[in-house]
N, C-alpha and C positions, 0 to 999 in steps of 0.2 A: 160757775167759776171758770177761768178763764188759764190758759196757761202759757208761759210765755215760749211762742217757736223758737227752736235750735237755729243756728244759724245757716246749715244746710236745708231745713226745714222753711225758712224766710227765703234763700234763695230759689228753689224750687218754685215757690207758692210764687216769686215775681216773675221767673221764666212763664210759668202759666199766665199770671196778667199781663205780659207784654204778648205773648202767641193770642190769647184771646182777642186784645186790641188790635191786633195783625188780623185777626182771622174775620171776627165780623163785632166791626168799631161802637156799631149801634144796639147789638147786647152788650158790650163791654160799660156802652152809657148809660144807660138803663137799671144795670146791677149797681154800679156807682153812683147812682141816686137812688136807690134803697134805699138810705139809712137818713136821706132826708127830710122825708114826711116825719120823724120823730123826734128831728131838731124842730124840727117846725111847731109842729103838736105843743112841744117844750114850750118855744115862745109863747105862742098863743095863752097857754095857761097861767104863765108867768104874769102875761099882759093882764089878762082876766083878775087874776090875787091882785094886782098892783092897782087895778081899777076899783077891786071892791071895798081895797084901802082906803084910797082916795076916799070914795064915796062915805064911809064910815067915820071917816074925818071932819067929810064935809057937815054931815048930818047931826055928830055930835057939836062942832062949833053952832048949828043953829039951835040946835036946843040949849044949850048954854046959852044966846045970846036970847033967847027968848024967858028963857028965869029972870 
């Protein structure tokens, strides 16, 4: 569970992501695609259910077409 930062709390936390991006840019990029790989993963799964739909579709239209 999750809480939402104060607003001294938010400004803090951006002075450090801007000093980080100052300091050294290519950990700063690095950290900032963290949370990538999980939107990613998302798709992919998403993709996968929406394929197995399909298919299940498909399979059911030929068995019907075949009675």
């Amino acid at each position: 569970m999750s809480m939402a930062l104060s607003m001294e709390e938010q400004r803090i936390l951006t002075q450090i992501e801007v000093r980080l991006s100052e300091d050294d840019p290519r950990l700063a990029h690095r950290l900032t695609r963290l949370g990538a790989p999980r939107r990613r993963a998302r798709t992919v799964v998403l993709a996968a259910a929406a394929v197995i739909i399909v298919l299940a579709a498909i399979g059911a239209a030929i068995a019907a077409a075949a009675l």
